[in-house]
Biopython code that builds the backbone (N, CA, C, O; Angstrom):
import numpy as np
from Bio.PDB.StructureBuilder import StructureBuilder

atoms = [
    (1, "UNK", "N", (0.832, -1.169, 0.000)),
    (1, "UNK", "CA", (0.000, 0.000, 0.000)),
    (1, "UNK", "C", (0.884, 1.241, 0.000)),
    (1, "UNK", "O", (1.886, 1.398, 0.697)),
    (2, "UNK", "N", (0.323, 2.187, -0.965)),
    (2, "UNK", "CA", (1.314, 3.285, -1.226)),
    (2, "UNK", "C", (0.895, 4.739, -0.596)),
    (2, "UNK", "O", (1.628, 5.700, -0.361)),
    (3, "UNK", "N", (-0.700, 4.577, -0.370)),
    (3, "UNK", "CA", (-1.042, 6.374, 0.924)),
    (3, "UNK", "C", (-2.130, 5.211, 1.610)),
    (3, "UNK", "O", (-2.379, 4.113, 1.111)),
    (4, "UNK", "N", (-2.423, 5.491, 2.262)),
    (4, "UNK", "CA", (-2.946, 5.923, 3.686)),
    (4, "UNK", "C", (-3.876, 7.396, 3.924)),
    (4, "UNK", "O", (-3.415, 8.531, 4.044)),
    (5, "UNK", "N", (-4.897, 7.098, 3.941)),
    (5, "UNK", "CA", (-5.736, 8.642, 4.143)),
    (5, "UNK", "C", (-6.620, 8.266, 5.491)),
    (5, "UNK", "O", (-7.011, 7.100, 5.454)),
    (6, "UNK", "N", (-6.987, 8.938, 6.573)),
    (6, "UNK", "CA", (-7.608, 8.920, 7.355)),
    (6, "UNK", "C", (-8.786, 10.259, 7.190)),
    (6, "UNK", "O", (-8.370, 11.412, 7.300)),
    (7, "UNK", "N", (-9.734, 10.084, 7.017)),
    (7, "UNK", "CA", (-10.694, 10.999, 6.840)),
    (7, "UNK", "C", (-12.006, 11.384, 8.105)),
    (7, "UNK", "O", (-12.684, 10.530, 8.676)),
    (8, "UNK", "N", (-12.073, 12.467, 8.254)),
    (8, "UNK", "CA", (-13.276, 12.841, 9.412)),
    (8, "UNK", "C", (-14.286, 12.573, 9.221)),
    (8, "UNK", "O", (-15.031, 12.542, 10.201)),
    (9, "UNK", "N", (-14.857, 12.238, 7.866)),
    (9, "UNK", "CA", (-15.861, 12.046, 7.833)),
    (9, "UNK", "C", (-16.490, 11.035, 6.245)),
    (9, "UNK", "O", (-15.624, 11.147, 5.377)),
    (10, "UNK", "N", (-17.407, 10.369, 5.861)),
    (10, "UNK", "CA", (-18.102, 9.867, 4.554)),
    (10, "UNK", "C", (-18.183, 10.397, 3.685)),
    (10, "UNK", "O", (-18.492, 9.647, 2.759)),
    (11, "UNK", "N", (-18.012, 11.917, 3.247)),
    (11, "UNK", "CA", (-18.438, 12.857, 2.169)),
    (11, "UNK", "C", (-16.480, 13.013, 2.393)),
    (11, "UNK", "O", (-16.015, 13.074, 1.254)),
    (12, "UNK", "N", (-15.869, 13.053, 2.955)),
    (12, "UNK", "CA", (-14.965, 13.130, 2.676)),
    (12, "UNK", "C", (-13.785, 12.446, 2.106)),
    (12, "UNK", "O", (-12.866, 12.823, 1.379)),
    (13, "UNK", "N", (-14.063, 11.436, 2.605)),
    (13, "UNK", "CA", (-14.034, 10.127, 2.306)),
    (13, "UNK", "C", (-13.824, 9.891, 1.276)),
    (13, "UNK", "O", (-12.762, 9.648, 0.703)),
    (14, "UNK", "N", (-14.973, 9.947, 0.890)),
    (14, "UNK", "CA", (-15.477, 9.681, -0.764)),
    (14, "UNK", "C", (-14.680, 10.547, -2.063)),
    (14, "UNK", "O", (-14.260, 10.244, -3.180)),
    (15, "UNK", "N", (-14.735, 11.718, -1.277)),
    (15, "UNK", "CA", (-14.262, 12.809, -2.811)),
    (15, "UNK", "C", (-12.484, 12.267, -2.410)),
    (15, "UNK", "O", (-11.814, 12.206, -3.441)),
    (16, "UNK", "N", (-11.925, 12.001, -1.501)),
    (16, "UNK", "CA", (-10.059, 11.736, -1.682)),
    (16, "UNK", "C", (-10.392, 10.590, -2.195)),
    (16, "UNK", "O", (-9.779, 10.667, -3.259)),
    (17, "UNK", "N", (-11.102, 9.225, -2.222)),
    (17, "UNK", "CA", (-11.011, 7.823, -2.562)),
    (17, "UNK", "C", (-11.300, 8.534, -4.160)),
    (17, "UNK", "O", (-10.434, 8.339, -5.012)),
    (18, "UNK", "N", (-12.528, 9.351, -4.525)),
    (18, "UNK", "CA", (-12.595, 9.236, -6.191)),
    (18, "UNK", "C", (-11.452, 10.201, -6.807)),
    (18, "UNK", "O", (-11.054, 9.856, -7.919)),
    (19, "UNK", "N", (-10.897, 11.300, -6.276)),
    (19, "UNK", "CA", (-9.939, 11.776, -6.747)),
    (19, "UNK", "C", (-8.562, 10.600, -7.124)),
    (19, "UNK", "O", (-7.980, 10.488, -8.203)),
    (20, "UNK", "N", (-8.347, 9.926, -6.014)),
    (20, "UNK", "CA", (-7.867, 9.039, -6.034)),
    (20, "UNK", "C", (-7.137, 8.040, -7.269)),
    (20, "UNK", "O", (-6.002, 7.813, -7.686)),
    (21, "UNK", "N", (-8.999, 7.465, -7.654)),
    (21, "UNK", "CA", (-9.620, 6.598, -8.570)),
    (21, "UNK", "C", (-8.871, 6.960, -10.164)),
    (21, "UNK", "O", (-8.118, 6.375, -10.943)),
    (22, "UNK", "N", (-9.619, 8.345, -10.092)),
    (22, "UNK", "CA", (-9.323, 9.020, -11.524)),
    (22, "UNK", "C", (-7.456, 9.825, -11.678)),
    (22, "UNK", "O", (-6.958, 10.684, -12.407)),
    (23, "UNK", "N", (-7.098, 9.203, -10.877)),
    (23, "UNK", "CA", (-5.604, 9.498, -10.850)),
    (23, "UNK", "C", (-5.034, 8.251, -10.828)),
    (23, "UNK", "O", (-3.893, 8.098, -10.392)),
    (24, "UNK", "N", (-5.944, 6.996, -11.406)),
    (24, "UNK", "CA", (-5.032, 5.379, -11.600)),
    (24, "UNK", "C", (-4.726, 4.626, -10.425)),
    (24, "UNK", "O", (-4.369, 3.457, -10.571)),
    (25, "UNK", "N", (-4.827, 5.207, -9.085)),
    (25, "UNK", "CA", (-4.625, 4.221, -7.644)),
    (25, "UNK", "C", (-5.788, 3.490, -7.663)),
    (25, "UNK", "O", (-6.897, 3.981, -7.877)),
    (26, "UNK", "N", (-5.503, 2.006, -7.384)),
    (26, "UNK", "CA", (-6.309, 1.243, -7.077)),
    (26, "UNK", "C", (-6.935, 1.530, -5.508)),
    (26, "UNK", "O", (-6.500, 0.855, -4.575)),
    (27, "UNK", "N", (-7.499, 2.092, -5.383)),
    (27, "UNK", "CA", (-8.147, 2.733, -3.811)),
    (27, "UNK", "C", (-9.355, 1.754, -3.399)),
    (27, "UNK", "O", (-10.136, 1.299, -4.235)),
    (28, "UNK", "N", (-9.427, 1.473, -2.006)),
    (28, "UNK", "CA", (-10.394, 1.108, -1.070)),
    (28, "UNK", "C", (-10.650, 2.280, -0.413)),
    (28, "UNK", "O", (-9.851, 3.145, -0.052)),
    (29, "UNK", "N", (-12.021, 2.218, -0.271)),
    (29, "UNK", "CA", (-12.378, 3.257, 0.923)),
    (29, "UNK", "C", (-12.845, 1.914, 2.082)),
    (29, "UNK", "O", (-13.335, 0.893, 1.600)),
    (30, "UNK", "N", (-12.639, 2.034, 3.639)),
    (30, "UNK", "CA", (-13.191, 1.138, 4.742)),
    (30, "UNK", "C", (-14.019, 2.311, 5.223)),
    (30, "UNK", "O", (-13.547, 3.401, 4.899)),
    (31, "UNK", "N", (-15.389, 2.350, 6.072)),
    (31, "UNK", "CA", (-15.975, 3.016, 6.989)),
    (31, "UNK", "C", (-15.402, 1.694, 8.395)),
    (31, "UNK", "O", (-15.552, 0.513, 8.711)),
    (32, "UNK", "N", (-14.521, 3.280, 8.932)),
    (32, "UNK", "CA", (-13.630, 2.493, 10.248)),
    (32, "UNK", "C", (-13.045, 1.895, 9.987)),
    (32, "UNK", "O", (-12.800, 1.556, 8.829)),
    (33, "UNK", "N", (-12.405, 1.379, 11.311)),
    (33, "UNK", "CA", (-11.243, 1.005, 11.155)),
    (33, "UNK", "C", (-10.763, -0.898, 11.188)),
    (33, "UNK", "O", (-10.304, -1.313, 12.252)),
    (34, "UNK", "N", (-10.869, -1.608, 10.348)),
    (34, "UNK", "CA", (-11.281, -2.801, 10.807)),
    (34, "UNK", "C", (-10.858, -3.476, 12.060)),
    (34, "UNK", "O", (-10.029, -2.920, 12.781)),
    (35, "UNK", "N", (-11.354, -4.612, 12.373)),
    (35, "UNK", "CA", (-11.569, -4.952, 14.007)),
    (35, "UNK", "C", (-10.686, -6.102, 13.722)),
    (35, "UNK", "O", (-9.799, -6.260, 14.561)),
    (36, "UNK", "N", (-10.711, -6.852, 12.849)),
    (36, "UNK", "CA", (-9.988, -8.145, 12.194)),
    (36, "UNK", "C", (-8.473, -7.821, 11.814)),
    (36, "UNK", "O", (-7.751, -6.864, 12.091)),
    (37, "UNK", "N", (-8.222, -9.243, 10.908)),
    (37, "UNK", "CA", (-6.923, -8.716, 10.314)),
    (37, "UNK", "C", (-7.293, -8.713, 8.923)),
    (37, "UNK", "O", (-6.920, -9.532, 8.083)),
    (38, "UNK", "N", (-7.914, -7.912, 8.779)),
    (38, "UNK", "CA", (-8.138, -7.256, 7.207)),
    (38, "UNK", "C", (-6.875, -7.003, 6.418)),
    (38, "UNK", "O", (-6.017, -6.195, 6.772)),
    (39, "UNK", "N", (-6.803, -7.897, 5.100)),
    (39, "UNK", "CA", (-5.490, -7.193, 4.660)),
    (39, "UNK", "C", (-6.306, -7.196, 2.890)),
    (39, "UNK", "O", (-7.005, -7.928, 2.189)),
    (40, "UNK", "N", (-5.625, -5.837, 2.848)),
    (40, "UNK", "CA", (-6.284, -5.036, 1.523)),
    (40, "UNK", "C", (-5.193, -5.089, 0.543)),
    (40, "UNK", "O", (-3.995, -4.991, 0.807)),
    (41, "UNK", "N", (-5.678, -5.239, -0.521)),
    (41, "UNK", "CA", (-4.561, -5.214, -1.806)),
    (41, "UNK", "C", (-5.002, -4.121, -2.699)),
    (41, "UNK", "O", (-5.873, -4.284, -3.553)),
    (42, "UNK", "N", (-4.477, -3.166, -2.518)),
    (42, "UNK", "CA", (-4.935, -1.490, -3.180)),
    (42, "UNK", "C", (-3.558, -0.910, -2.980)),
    (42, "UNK", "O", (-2.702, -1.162, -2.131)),
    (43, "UNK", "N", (-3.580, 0.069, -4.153)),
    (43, "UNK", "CA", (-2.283, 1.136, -3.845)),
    (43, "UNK", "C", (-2.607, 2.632, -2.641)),
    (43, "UNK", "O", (-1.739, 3.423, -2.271)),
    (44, "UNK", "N", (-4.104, 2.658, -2.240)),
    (44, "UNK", "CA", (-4.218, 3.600, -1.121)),
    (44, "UNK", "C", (-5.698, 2.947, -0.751)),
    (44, "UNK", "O", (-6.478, 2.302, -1.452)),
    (45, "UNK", "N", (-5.764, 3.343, 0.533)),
    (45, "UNK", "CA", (-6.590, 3.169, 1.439)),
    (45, "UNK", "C", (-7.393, 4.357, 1.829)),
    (45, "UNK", "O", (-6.826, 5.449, 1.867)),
    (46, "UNK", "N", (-8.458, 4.273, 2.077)),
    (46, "UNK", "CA", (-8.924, 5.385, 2.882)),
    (46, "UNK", "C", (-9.882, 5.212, 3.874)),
    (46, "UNK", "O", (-10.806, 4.481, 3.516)),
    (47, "UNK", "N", (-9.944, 5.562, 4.781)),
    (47, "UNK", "CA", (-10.442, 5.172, 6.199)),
    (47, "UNK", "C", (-11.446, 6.317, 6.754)),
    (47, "UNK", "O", (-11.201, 7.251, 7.518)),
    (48, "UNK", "N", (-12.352, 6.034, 6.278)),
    (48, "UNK", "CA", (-14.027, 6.893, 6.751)),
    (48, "UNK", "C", (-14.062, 6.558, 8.212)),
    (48, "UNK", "O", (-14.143, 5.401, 8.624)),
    (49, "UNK", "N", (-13.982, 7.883, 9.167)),
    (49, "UNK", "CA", (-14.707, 7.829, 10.026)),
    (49, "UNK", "C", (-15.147, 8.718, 10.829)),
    (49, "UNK", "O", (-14.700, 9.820, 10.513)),
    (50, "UNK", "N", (-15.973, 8.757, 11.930)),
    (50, "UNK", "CA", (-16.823, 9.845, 12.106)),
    (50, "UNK", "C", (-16.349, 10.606, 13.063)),
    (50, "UNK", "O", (-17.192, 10.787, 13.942)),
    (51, "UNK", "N", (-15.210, 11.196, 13.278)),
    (51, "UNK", "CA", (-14.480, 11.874, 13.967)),
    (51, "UNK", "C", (-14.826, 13.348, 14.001)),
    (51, "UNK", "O", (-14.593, 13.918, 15.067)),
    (52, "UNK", "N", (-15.245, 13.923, 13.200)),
    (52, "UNK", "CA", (-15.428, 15.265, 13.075)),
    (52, "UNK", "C", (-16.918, 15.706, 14.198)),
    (52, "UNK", "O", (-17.063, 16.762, 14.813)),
    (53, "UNK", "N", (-17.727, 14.679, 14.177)),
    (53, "UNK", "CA", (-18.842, 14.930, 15.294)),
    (53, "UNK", "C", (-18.441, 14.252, 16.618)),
    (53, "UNK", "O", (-19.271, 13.343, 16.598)),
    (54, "UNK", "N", (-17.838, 14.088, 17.601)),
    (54, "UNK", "CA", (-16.775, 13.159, 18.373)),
    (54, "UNK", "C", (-16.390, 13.993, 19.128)),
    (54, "UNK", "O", (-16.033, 15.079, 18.670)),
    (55, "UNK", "N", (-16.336, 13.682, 20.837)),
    (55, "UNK", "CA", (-15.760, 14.414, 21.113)),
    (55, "UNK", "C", (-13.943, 14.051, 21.058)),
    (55, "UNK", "O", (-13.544, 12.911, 20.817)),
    (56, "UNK", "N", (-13.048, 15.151, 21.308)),
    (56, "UNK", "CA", (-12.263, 14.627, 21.136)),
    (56, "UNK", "C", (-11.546, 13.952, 21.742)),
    (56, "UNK", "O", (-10.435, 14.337, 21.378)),
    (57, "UNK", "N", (-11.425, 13.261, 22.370)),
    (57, "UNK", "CA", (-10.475, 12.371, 23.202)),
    (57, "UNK", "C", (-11.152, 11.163, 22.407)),
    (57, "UNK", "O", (-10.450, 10.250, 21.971)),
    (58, "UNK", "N", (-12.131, 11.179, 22.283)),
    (58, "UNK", "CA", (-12.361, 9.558, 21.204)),
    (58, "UNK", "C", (-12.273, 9.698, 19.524)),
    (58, "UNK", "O", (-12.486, 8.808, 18.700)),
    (59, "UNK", "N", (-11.837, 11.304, 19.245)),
    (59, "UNK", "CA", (-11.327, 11.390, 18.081)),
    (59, "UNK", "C", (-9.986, 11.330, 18.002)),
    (59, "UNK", "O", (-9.657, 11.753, 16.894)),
    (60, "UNK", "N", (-9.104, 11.026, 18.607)),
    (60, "UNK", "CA", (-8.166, 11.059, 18.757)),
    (60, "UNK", "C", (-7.817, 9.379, 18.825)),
    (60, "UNK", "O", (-7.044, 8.733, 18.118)),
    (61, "UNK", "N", (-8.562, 8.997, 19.787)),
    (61, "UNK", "CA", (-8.182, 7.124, 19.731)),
    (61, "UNK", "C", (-8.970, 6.583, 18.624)),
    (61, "UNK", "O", (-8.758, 5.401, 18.352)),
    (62, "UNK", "N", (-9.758, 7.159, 17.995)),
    (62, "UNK", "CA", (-9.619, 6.517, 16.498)),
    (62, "UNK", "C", (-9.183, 6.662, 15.456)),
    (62, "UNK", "O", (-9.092, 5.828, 14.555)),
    (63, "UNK", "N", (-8.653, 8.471, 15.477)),
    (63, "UNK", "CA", (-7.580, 8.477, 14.482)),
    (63, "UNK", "C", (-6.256, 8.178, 14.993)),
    (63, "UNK", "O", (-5.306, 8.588, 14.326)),
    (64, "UNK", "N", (-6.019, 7.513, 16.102)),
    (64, "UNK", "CA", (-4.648, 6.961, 16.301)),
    (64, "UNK", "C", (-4.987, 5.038, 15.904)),
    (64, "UNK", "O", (-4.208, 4.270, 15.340)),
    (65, "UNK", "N", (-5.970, 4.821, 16.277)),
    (65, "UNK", "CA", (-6.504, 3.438, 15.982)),
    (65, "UNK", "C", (-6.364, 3.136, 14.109)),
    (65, "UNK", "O", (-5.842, 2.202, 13.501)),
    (66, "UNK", "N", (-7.157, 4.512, 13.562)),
    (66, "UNK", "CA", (-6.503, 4.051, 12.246)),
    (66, "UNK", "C", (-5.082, 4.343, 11.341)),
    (66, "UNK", "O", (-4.860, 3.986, 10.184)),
    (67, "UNK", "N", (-4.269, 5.052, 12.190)),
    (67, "UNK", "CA", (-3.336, 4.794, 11.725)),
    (67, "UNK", "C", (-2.650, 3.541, 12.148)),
    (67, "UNK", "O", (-2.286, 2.630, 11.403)),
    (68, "UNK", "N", (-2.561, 3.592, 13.036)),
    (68, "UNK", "CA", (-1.922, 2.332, 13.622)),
    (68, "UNK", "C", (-2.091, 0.716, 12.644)),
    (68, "UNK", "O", (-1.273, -0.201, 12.581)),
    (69, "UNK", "N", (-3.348, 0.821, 12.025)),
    (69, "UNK", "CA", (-3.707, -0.121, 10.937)),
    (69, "UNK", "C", (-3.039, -0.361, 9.703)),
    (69, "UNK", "O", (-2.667, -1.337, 9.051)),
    (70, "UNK", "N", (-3.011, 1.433, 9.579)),
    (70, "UNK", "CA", (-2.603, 1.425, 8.154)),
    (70, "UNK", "C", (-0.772, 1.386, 8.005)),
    (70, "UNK", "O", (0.087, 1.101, 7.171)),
    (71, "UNK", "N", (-0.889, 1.871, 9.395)),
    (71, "UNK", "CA", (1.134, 1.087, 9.219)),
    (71, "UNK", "C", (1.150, -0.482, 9.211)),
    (71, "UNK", "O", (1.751, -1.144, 8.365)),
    (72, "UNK", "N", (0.271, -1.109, 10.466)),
    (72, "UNK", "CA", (0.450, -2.688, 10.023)),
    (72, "UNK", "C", (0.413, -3.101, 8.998)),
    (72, "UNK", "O", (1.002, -4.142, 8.706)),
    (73, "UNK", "N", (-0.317, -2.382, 8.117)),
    (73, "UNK", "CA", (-0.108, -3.001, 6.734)),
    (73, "UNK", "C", (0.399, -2.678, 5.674)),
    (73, "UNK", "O", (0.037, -3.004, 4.543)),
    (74, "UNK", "N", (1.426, -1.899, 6.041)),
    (74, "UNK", "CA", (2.809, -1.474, 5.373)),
    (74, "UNK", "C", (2.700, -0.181, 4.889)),
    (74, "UNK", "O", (3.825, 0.207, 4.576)),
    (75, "UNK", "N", (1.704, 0.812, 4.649)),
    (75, "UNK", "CA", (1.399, 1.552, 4.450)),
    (75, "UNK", "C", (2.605, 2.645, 4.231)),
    (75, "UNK", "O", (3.109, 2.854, 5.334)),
    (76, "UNK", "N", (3.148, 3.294, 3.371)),
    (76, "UNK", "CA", (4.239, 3.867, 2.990)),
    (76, "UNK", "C", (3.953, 5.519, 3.367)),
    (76, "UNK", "O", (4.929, 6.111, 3.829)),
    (77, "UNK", "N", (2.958, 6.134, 3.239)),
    (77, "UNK", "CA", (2.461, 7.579, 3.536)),
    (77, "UNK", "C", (1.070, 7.858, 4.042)),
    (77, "UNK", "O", (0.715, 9.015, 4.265)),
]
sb = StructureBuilder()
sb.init_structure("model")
sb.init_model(0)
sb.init_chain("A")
sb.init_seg("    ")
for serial, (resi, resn, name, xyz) in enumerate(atoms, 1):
    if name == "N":
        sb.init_residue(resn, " ", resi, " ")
    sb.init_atom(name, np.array(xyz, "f"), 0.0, 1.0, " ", f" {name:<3s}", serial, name[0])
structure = sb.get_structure()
């Protein structure tokens, strides 16, 4: 996997995964962060989640939760 995007929110989500798309990366978008050992075969990832309405101390342990993912899985940026 070549980016890694963590996003605040579904609408956001969406427009970096299709920008993405139409720039030739094979992109996944996940809503959250998976619970398993999900392993994705895409050149970027992007990780929907609802952080932006959150307070923050639990926006914070899930955008540390999804990064933490997206390095396990080699995630380069």
């Amino acid at each position: 996997m070549l980016l890694g995007v963590i996003a605040d929110d579904f609408t956001g989500a969406t427009d970096i995964a299709g920008f993405l798309v139409e720039h030739g990366m094979r992109t996944v978008q996940l809503n959250d962060v998976p619970h398993c050992n999900t392993v994705v075969d895409a050149d970027a990832v992007v990780v929907s989640l609802k952080t932006r309405s959150c307070p923050v101390e639990q926006a914070i342990e899930q955008s540390l939760a999804a990064l933490k993912w997206l390095q396990q899985q080699g995630c380069q940026q």
